[in-house]
C-alpha positions in Angstrom: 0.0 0.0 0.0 1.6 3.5 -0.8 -0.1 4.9 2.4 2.2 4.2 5.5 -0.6 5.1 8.1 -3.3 2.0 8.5 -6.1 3.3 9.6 -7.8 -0.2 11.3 -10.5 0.1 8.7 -10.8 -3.2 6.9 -12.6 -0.9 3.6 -9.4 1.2 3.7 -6.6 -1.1 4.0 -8.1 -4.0 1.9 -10.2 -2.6 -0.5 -8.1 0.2 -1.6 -4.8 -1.6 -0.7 -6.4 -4.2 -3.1 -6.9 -2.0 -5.9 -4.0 0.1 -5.8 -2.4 -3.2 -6.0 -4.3 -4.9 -9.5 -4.0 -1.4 -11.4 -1.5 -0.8 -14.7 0.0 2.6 -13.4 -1.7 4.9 -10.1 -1.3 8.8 -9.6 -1.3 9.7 -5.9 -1.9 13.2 -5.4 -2.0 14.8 -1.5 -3.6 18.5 -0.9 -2.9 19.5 2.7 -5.6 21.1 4.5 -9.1 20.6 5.5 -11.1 19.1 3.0 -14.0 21.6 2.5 -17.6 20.4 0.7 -18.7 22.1 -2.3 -20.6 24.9 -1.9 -23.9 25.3 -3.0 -24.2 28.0 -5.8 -25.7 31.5 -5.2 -28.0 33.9 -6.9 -28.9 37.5 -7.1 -31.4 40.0 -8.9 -29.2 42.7 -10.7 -30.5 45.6 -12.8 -29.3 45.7 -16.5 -28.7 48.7 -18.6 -32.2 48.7 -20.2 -33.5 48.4 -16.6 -34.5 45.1 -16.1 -34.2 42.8 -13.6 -32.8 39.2 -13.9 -31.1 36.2 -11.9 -27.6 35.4 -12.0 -26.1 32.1 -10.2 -22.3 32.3 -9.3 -19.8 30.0 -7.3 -19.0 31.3 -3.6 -15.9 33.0 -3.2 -14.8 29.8 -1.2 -15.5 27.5 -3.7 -13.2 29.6 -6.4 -10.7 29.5 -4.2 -10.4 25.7 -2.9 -10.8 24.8 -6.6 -7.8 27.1 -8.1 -5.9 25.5 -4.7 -6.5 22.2 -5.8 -5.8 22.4 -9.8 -2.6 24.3 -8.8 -1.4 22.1 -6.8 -2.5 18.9 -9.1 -0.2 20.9 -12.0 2.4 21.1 -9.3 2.9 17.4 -9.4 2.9 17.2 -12.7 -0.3 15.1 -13.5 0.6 11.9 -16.0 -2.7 11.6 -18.5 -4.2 9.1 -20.1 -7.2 8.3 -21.9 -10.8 7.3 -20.0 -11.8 5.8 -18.7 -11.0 6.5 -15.6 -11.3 4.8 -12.0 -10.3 7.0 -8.7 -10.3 6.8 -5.7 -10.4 9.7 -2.9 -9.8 9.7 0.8 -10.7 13.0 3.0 -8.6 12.9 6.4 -11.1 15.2 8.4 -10.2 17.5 11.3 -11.8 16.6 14.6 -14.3 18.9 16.4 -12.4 20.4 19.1 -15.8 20.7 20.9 -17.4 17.5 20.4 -15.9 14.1 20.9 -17.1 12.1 17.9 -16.4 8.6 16.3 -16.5 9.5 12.4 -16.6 12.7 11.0 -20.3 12.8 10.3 -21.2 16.9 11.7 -22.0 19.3 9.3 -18.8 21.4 9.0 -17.3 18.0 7.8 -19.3 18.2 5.0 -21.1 15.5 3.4 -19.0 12.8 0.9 -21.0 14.2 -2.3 -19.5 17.5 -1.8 -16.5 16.7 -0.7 -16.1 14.5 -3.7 -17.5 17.3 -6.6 -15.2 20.2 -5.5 -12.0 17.5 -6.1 -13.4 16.6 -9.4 -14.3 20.2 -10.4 -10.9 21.6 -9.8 -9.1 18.2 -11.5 -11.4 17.4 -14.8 -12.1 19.1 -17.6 -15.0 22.0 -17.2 -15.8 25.1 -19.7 -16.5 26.7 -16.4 -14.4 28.8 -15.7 -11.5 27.9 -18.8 -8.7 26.4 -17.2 -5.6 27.3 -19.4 -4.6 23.1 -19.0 -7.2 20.7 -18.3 -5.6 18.1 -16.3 -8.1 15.0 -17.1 -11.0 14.8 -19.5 -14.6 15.2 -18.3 -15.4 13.6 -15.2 -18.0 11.6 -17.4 -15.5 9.5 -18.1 -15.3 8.0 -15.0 -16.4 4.4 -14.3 -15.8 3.1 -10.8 -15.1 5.5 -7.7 -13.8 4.1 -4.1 -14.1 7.5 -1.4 -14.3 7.9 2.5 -14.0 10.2 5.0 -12.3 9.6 8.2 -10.2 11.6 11.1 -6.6 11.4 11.1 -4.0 8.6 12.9 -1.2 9.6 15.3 1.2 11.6 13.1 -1.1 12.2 10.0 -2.3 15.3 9.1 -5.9 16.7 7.5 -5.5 16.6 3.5 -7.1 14.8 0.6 -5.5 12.1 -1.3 -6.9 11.3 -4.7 -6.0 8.5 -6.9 -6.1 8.1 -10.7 -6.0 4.9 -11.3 -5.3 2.7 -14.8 -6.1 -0.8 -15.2 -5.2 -3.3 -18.3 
């Protein structure tokens, strides 16, 4: 397993030990810090030059800035790609509440999986939205088989995300 912390969970160290191991080639790439859900997007009425009103959605600031993090970082490593499809798999090392003693990371400022997972996939694949100058992967379409958790770090390890791309055949 490339990870050198177990963390005592038989899904993590067997299931993903297990297919790190039967894959052609893996990409392991680590972003230090809290892992932080998706945002939902916002709106707001704004007055055009003829007057009227409409609705415009945007992306919180947050969400711009945890994405450009991520793809920065992903470009930092210098991403090998290859054609879909694709099968990844992403693990979110969660801070603890410093106020409540819990078992998983399951309160809301953990965020739920769903969102954790879509702001790692917007920042890495391919969107129109905004144009990233280098897309690192193609659509995120393209992928067929996804293995993610959430948990709270092990003596020594610190909050981050690891993502996997991983090739088989």
């Amino acid at each position: 397993m490339n990870e050198t912390f177990l963390s005592g969970d038989f899904f993590e160290d067997v299931v993903l030990d297990s297919l790190l191991r039967g894959a052609s080639a893996v990409q392991h790439f680590f972003f230090v810090g809290r892992p932080a859900p998706l945002a939902r997007q916002r709106s707001a009425v704004i007055k055009g030059l003829n007057g009227k009103q409409r609705v415009i959605a945007f992306s919180p600031k947050q969400n711009v800035f945890n994405k450009n993090r991520i793809y920065a970082a992903c470009l930092e490593a210098t991403p090998v790609r290859w054609p879909p499809p694709y099968t990844i798999a992403v693990k979110f090392i969660c801070e603890p509440l410093k106020t409540v003693k819990e078992e998983y990371p399951v309160s809301s400022s953990h965020g739920d999986l769903d969102n954790l997972e879509k702001l790692i996939l917007d920042a890495i694949f391919f969107d129109k939205r905004p144009k990233r100058p280098i897309p690192i992967f193609q659509d995120d379409r393209y992928i067929v088989n996804v293995l993610k958790f959430k948990r709270f770090p092990v003596a020594g390890e610190q909050p981050g995300i690891h993502f996997w791309m991983i090739k088989h055949g």
